[in-house]
GUVEXMI-268776 format. One record per atom (N, C-alpha, C): x, y, z; residue number from 1; atom name; residue in three letters. Coordinates in Angstrom, 2 decimals, decimal comma, m for minus. Layout:
N
<atom east="X" north="Y" up="Z" resi="NUM" name="CA" resn="ALA"/>
...
***
This chain:
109
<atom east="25,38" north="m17,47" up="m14,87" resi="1" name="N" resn="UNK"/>
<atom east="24,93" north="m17,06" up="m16,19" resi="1" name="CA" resn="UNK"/>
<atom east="24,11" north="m15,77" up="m16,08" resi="1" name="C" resn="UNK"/>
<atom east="24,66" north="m14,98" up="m16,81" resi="2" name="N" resn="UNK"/>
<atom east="23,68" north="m13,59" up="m17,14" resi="2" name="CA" resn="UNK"/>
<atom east="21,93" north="m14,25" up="m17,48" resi="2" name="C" resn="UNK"/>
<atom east="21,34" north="m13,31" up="m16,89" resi="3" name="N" resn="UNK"/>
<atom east="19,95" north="m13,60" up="m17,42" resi="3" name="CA" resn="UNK"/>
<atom east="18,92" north="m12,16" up="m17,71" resi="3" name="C" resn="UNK"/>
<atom east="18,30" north="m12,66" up="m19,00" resi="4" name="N" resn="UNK"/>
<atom east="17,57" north="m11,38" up="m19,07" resi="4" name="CA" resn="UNK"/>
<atom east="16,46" north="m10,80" up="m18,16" resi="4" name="C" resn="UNK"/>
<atom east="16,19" north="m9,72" up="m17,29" resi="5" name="N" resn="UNK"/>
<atom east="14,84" north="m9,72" up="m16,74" resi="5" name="CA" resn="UNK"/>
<atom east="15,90" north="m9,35" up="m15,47" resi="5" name="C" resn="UNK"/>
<atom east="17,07" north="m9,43" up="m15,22" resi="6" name="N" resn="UNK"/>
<atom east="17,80" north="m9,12" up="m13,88" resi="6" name="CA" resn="UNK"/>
<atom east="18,15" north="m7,80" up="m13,68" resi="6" name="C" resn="UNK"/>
<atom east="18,25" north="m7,73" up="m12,84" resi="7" name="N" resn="UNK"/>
<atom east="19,24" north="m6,21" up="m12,85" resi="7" name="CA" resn="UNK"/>
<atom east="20,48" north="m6,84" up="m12,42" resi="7" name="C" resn="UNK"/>
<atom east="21,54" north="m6,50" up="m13,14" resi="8" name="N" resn="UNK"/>
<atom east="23,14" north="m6,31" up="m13,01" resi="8" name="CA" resn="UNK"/>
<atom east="23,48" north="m5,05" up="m13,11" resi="8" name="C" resn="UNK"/>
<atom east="24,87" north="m4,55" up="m12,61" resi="9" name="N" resn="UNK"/>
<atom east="25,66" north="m3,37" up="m12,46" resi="9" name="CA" resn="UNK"/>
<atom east="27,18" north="m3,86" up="m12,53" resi="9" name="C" resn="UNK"/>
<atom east="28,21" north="m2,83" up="m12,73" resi="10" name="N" resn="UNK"/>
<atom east="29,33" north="m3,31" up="m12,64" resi="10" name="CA" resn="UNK"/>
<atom east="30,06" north="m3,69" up="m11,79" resi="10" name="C" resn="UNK"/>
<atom east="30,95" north="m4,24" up="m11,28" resi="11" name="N" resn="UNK"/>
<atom east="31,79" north="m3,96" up="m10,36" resi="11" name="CA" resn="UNK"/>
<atom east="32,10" north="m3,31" up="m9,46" resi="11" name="C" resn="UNK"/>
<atom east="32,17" north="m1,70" up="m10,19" resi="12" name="N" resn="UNK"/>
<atom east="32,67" north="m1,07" up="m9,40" resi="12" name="CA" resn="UNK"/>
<atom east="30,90" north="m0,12" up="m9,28" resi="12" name="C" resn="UNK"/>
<atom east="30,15" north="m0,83" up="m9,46" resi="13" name="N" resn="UNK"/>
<atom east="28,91" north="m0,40" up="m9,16" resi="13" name="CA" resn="UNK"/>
<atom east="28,10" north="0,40" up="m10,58" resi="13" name="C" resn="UNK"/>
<atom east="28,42" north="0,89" up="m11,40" resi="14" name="N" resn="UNK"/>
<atom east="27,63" north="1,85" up="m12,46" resi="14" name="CA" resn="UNK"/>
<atom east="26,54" north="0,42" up="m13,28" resi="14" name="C" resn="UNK"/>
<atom east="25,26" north="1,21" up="m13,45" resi="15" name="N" resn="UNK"/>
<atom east="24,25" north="0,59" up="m13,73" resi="15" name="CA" resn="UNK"/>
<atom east="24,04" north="m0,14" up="m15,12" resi="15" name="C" resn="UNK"/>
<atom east="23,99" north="m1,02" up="m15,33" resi="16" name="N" resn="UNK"/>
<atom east="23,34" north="m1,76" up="m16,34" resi="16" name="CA" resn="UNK"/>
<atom east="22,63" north="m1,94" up="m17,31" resi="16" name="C" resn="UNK"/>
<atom east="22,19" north="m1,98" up="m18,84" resi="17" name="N" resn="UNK"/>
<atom east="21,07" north="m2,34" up="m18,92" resi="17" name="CA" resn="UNK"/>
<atom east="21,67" north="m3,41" up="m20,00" resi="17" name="C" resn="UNK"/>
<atom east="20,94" north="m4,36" up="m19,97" resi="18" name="N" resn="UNK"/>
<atom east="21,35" north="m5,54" up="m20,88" resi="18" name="CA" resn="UNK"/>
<atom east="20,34" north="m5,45" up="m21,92" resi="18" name="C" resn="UNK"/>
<atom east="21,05" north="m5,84" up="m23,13" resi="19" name="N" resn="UNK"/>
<atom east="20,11" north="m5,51" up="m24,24" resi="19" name="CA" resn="UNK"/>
<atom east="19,52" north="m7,24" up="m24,80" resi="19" name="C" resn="UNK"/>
<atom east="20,91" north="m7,66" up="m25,16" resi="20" name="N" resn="UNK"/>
<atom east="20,64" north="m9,65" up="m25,10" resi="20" name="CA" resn="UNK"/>
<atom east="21,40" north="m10,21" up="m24,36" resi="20" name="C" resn="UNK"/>
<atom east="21,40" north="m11,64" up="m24,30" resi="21" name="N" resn="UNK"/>
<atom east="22,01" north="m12,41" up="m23,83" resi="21" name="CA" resn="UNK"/>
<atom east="22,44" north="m13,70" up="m24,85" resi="21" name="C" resn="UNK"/>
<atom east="22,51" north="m13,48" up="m25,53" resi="22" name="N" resn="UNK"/>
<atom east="22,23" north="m14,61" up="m26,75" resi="22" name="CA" resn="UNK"/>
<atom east="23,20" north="m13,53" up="m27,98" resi="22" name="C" resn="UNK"/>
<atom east="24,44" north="m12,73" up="m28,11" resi="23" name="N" resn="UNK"/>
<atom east="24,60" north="m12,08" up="m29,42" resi="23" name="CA" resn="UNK"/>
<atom east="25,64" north="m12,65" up="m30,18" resi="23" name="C" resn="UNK"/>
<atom east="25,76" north="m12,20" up="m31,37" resi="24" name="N" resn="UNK"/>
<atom east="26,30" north="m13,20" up="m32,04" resi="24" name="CA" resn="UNK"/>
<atom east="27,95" north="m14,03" up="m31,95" resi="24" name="C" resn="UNK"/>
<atom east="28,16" north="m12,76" up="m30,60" resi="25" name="N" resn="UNK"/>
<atom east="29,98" north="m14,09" up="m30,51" resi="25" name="CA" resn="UNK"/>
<atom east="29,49" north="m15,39" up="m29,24" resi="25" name="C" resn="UNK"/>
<atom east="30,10" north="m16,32" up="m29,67" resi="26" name="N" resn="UNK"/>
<atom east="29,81" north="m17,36" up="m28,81" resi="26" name="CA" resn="UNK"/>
<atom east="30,54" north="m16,83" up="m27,53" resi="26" name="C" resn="UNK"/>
<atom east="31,96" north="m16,38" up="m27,30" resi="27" name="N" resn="UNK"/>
<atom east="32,73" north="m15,67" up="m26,78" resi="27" name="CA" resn="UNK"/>
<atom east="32,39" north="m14,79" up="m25,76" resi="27" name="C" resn="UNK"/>
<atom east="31,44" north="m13,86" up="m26,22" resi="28" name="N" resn="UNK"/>
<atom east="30,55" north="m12,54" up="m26,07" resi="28" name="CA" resn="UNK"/>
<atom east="29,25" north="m12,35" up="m26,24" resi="28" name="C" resn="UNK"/>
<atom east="28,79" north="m13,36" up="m25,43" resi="29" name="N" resn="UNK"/>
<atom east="26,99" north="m12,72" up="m26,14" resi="29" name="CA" resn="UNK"/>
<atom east="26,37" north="m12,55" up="m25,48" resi="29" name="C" resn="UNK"/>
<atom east="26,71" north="m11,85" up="m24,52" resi="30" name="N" resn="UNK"/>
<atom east="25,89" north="m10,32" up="m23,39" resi="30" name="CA" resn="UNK"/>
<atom east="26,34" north="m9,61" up="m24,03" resi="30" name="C" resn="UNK"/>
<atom east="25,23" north="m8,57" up="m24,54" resi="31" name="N" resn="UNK"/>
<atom east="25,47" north="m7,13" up="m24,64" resi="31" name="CA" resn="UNK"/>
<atom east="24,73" north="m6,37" up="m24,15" resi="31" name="C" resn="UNK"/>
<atom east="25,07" north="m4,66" up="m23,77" resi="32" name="N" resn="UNK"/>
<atom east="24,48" north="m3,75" up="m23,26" resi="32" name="CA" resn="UNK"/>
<atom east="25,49" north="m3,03" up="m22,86" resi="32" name="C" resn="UNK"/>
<atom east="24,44" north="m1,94" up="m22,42" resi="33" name="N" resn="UNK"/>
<atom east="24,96" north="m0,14" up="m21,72" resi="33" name="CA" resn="UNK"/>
<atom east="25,35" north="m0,15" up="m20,66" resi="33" name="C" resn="UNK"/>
<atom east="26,39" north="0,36" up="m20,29" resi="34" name="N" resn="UNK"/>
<atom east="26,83" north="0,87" up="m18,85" resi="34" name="CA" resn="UNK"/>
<atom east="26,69" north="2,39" up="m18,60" resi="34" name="C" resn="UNK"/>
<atom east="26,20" north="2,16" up="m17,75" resi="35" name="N" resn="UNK"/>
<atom east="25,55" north="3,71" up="m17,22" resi="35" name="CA" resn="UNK"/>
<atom east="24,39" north="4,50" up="m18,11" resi="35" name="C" resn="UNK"/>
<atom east="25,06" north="5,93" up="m18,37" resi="36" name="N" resn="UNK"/>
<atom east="24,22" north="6,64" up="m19,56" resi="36" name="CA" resn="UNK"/>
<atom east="25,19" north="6,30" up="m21,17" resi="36" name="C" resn="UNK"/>
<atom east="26,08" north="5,49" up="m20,99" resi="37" name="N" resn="UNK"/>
<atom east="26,96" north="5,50" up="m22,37" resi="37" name="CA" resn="UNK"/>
<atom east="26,29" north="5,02" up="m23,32" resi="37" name="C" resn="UNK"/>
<atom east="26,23" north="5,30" up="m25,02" resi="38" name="N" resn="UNK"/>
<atom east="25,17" north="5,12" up="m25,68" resi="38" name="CA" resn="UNK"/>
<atom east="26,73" north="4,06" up="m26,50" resi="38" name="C" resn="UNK"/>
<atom east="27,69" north="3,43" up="m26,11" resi="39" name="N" resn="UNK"/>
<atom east="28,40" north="2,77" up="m26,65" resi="39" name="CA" resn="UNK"/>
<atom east="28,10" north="1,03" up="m25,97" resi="39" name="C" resn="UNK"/>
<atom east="28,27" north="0,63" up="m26,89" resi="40" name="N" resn="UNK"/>
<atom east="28,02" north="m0,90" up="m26,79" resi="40" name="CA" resn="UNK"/>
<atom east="29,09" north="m2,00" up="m25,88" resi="40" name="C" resn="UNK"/>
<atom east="28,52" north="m2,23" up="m25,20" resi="41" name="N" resn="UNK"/>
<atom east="29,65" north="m3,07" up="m24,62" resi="41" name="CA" resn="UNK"/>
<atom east="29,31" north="m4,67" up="m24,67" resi="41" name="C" resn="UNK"/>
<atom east="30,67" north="m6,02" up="m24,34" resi="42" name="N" resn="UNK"/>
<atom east="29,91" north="m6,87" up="m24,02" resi="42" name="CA" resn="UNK"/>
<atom east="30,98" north="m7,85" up="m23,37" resi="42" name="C" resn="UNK"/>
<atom east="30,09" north="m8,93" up="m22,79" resi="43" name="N" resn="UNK"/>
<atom east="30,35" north="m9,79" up="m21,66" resi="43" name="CA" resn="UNK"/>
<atom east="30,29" north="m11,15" up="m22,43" resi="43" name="C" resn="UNK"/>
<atom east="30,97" north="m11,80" up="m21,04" resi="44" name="N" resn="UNK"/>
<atom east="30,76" north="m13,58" up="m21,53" resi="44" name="CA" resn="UNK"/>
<atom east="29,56" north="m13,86" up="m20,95" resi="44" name="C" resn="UNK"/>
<atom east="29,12" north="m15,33" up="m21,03" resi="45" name="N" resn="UNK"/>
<atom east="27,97" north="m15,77" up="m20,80" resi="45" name="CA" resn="UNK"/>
<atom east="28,08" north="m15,36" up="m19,15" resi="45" name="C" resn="UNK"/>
<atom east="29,15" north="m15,14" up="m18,37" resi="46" name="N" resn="UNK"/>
<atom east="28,88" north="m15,42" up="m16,53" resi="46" name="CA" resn="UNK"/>
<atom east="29,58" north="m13,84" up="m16,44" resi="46" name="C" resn="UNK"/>
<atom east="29,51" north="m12,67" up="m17,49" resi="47" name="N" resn="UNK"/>
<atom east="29,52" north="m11,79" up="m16,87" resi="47" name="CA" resn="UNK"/>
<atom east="31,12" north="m10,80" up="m16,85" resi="47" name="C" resn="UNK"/>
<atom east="31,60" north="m11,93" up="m17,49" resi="48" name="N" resn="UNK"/>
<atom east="33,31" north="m11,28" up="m17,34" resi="48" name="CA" resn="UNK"/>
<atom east="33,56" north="m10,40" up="m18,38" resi="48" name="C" resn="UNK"/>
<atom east="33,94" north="m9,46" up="m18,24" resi="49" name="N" resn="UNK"/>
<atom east="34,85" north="m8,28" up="m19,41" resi="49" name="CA" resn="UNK"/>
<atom east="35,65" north="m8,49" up="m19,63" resi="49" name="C" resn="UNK"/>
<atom east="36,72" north="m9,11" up="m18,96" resi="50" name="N" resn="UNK"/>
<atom east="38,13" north="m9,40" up="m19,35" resi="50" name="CA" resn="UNK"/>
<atom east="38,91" north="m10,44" up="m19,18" resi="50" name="C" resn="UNK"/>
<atom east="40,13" north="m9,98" up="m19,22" resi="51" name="N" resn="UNK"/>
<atom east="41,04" north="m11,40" up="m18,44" resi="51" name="CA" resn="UNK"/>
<atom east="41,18" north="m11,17" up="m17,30" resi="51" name="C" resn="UNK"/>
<atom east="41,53" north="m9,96" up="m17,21" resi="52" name="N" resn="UNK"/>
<atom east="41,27" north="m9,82" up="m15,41" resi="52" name="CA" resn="UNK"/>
<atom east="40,64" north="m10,08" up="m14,62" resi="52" name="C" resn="UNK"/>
<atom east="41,55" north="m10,35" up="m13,43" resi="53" name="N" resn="UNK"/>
<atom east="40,37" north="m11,14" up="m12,22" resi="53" name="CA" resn="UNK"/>
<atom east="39,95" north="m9,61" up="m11,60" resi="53" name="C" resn="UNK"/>
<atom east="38,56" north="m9,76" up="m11,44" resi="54" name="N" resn="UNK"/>
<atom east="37,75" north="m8,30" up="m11,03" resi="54" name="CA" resn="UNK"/>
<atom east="38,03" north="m7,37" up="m11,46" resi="54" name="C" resn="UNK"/>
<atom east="37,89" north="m7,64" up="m13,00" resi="55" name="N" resn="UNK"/>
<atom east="37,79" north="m5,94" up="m13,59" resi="55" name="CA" resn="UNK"/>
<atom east="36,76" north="m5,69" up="m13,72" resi="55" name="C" resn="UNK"/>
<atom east="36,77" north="m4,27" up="m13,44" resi="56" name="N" resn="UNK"/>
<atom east="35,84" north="m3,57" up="m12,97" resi="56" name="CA" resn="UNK"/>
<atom east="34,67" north="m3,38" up="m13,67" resi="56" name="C" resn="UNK"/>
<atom east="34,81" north="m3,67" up="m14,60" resi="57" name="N" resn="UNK"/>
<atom east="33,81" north="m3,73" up="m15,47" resi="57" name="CA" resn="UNK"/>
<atom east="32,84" north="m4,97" up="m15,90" resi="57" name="C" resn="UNK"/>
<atom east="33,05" north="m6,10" up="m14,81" resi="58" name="N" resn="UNK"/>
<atom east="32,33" north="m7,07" up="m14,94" resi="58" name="CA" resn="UNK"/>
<atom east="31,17" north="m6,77" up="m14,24" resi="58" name="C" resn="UNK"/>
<atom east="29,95" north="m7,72" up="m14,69" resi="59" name="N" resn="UNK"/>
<atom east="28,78" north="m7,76" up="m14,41" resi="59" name="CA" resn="UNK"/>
<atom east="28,56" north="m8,50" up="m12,96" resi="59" name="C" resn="UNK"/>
<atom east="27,82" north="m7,70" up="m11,92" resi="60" name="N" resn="UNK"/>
<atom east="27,39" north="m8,74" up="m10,76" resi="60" name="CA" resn="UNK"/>
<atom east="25,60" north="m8,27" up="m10,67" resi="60" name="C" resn="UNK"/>
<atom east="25,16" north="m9,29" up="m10,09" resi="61" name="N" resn="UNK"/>
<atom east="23,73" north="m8,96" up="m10,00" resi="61" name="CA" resn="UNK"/>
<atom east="23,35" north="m7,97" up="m8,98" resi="61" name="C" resn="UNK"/>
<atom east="22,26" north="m6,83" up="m9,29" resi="62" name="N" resn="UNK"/>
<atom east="21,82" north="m6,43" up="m8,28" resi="62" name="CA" resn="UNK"/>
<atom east="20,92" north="m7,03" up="m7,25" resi="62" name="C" resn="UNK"/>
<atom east="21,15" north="m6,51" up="m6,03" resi="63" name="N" resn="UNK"/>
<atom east="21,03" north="m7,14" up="m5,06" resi="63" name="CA" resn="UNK"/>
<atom east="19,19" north="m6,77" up="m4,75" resi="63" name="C" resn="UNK"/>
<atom east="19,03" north="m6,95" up="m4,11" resi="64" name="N" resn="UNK"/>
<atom east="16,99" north="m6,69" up="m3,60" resi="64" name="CA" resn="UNK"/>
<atom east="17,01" north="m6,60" up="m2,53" resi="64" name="C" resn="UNK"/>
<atom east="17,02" north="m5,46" up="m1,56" resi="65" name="N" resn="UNK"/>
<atom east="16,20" north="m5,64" up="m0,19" resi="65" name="CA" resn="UNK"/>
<atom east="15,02" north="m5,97" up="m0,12" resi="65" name="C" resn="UNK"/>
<atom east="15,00" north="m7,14" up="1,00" resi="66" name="N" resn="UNK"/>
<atom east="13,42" north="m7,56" up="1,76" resi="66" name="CA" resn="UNK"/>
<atom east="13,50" north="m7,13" up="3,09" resi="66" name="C" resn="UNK"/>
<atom east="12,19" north="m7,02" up="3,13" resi="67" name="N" resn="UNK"/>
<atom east="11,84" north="m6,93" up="4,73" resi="67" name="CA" resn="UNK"/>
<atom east="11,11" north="m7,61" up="4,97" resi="67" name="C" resn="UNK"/>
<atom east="10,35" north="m8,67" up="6,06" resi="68" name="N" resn="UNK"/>
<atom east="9,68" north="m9,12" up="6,89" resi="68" name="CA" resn="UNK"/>
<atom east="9,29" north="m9,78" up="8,03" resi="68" name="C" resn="UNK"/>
<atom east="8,88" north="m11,12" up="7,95" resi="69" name="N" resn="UNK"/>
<atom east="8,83" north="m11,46" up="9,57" resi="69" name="CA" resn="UNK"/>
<atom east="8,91" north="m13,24" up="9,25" resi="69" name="C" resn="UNK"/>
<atom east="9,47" north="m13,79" up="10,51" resi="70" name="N" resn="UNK"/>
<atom east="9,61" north="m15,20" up="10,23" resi="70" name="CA" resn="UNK"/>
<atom east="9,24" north="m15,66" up="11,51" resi="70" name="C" resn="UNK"/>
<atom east="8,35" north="m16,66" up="11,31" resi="71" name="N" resn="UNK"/>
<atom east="8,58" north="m17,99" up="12,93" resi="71" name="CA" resn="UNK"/>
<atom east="9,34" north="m18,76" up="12,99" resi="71" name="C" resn="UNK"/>
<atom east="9,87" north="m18,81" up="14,09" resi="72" name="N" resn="UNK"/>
<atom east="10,80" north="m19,61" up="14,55" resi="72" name="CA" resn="UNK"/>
<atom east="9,97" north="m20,35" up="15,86" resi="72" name="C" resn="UNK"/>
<atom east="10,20" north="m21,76" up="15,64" resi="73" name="N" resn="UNK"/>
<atom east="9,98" north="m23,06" up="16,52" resi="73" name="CA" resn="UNK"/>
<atom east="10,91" north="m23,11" up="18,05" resi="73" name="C" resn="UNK"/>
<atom east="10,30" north="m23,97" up="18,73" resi="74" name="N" resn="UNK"/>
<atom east="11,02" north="m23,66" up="20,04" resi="74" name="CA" resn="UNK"/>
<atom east="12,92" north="m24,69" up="19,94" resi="74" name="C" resn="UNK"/>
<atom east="12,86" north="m24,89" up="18,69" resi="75" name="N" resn="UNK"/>
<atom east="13,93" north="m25,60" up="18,28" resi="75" name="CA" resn="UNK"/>
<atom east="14,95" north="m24,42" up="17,61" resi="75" name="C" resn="UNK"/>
<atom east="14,85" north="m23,62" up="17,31" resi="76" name="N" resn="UNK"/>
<atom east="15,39" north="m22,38" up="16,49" resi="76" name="CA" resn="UNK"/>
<atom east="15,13" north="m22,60" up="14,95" resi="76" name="C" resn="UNK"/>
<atom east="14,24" north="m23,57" up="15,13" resi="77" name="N" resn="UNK"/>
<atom east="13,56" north="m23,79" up="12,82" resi="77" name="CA" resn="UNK"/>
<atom east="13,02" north="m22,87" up="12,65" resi="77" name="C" resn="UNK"/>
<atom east="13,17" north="m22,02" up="11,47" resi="78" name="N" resn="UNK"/>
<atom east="12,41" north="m21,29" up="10,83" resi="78" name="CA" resn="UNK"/>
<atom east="11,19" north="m22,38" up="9,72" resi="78" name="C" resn="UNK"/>
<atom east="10,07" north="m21,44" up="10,63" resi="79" name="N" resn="UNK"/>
<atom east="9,31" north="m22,50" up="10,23" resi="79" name="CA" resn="UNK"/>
<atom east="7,97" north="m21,95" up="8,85" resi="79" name="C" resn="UNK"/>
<atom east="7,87" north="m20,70" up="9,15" resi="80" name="N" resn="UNK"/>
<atom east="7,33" north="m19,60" up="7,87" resi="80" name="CA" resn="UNK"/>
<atom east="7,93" north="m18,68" up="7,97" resi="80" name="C" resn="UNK"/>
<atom east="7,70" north="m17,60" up="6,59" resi="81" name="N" resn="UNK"/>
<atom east="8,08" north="m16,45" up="6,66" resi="81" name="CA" resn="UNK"/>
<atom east="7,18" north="m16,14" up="6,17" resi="81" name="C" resn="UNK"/>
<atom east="7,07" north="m14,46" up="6,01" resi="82" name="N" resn="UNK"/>
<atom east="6,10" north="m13,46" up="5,26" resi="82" name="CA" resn="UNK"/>
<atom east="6,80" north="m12,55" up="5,06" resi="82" name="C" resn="UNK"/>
<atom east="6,55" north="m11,76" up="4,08" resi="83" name="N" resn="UNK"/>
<atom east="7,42" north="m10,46" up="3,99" resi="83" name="CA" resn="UNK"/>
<atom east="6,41" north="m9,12" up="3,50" resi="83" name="C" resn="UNK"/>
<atom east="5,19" north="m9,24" up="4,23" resi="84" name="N" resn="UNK"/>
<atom east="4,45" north="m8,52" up="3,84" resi="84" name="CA" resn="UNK"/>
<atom east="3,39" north="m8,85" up="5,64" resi="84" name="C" resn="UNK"/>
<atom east="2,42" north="m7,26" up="6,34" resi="85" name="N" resn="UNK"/>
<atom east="2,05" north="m7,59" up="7,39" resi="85" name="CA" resn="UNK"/>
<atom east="2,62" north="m7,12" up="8,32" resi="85" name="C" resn="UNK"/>
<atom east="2,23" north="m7,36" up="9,84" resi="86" name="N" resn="UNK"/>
<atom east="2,75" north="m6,73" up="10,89" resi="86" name="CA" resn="UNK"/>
<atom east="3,22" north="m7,64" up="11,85" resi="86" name="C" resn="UNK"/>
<atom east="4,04" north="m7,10" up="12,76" resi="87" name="N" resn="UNK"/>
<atom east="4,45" north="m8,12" up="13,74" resi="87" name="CA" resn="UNK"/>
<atom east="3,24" north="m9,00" up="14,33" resi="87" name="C" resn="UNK"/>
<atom east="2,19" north="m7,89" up="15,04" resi="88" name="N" resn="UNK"/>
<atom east="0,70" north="m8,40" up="14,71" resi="88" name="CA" resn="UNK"/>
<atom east="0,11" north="m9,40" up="14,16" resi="88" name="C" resn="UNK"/>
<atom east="m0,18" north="m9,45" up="13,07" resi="89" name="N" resn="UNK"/>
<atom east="m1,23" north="m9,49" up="12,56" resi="89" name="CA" resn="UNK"/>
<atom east="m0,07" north="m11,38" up="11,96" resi="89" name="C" resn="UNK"/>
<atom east="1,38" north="m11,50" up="12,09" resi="90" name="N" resn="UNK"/>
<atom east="2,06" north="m12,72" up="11,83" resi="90" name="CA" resn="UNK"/>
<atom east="1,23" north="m13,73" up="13,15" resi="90" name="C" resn="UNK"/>
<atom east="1,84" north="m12,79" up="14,42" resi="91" name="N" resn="UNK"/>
<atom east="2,00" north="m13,91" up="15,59" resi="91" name="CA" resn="UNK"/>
<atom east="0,29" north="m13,96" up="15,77" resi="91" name="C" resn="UNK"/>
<atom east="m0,50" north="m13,84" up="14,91" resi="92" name="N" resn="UNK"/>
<atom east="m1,69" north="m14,08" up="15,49" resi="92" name="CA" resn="UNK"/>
<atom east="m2,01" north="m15,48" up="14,61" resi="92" name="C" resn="UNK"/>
<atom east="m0,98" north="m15,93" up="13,82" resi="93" name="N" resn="UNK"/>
<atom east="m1,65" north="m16,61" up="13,02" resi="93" name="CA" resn="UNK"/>
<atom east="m0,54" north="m17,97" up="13,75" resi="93" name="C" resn="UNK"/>
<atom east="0,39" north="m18,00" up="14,44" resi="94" name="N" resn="UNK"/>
<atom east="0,93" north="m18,94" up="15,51" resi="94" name="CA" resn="UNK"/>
<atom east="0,47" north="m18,65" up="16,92" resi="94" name="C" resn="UNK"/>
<atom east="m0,40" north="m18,13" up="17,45" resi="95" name="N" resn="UNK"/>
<atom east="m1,13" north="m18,23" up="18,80" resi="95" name="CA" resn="UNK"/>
<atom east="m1,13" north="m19,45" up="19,32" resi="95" name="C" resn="UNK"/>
<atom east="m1,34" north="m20,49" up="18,48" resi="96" name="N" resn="UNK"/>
<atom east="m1,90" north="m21,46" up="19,52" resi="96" name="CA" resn="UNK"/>
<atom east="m0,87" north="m22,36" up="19,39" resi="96" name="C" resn="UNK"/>
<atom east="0,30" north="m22,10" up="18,58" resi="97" name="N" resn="UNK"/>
<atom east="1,51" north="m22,52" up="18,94" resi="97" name="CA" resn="UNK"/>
<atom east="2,77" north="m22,56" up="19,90" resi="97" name="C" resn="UNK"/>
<atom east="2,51" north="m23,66" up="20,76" resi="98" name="N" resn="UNK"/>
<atom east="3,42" north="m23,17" up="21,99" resi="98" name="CA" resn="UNK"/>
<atom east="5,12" north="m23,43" up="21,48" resi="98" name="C" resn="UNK"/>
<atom east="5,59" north="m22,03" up="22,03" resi="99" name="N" resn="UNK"/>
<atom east="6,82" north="m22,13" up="21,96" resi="99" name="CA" resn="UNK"/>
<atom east="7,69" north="m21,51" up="20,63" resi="99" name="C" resn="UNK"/>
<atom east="6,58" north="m20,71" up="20,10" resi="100" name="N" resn="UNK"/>
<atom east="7,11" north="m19,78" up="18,52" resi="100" name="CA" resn="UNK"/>
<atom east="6,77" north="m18,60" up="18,69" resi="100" name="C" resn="UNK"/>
<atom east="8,29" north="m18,16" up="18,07" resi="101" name="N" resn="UNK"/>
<atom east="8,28" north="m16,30" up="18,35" resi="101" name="CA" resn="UNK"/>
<atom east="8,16" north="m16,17" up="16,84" resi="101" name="C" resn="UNK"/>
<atom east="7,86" north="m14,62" up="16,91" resi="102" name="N" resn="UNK"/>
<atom east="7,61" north="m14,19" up="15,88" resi="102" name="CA" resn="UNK"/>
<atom east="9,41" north="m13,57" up="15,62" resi="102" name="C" resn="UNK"/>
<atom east="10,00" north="m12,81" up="14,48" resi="103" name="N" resn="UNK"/>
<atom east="11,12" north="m12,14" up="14,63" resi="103" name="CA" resn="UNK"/>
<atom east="10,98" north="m11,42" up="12,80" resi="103" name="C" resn="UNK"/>
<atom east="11,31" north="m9,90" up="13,11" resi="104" name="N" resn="UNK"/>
<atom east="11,82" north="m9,42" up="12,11" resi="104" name="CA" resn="UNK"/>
<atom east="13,09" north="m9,33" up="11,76" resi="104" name="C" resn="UNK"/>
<atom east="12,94" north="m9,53" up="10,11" resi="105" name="N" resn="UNK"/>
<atom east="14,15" north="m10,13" up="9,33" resi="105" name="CA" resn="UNK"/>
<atom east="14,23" north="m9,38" up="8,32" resi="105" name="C" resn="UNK"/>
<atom east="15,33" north="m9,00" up="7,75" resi="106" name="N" resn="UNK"/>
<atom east="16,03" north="m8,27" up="6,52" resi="106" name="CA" resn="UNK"/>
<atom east="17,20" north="m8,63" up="5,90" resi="106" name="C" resn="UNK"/>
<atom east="16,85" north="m9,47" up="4,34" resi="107" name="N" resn="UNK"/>
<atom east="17,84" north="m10,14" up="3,79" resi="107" name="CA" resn="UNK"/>
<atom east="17,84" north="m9,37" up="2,35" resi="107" name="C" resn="UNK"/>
<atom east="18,94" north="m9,81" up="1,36" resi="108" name="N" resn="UNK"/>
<atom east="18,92" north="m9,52" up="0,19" resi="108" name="CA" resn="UNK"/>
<atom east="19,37" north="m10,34" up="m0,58" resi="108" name="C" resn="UNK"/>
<atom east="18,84" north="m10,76" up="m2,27" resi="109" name="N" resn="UNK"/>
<atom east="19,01" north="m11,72" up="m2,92" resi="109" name="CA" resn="UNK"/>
<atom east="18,58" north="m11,07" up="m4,11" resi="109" name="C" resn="UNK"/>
***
């Protein structure tokens, strides 16, 4: 489901801005701009433009790079993360944990 407060883009990547999510076709009630176009476009509730499978003009969410750091247990559990801090200033706070490394990590969601 589309949601307001996200960033989405198209398909084939051009930027987003959603105006509602709620408009008046049951059918269609995402609307908003693609790119700089001052013309109205709109979507189903999960984002689809068409009948086509992956047209290009459907909505996918933008993605978020993170960066930070995670412990891992002498089992391979990730056992915290942080994504804020230094390699430092993590493994000082598992010191007296035997058998946990520290490791930097970079995901997106």
């Amino acid at each position: 489901m589309i949601e307001m407060g996200k960033k989405y883009q198209t398909r084939d990547g051009r930027a987003v801005r959603i105006l509602c999510v709620d408009g008046p076709s049951p059918s269609w009630p995402v609307i908003g701009f693609v790119g700089d176009e001052r013309q109205v476009d709109w979507w189903t509730a999960n984002g689809f433009h068409g009948s086509a499978v992956n047209n290009r003009d459907d909505l996918i969410p933008v993605l978020t790079k993170h960066e930070g750091w995670i412990i891992i247990n002498h089992r391979g559990q990730i056992i915290d993360s942080f994504d804020t801090g230094t390699k430092a200033s993590v493994e000082s706070l598992c010191h007296w944990c035997e058998g946990e490394t520290v490791h930097h990590a970079v995901w997106e969601d």
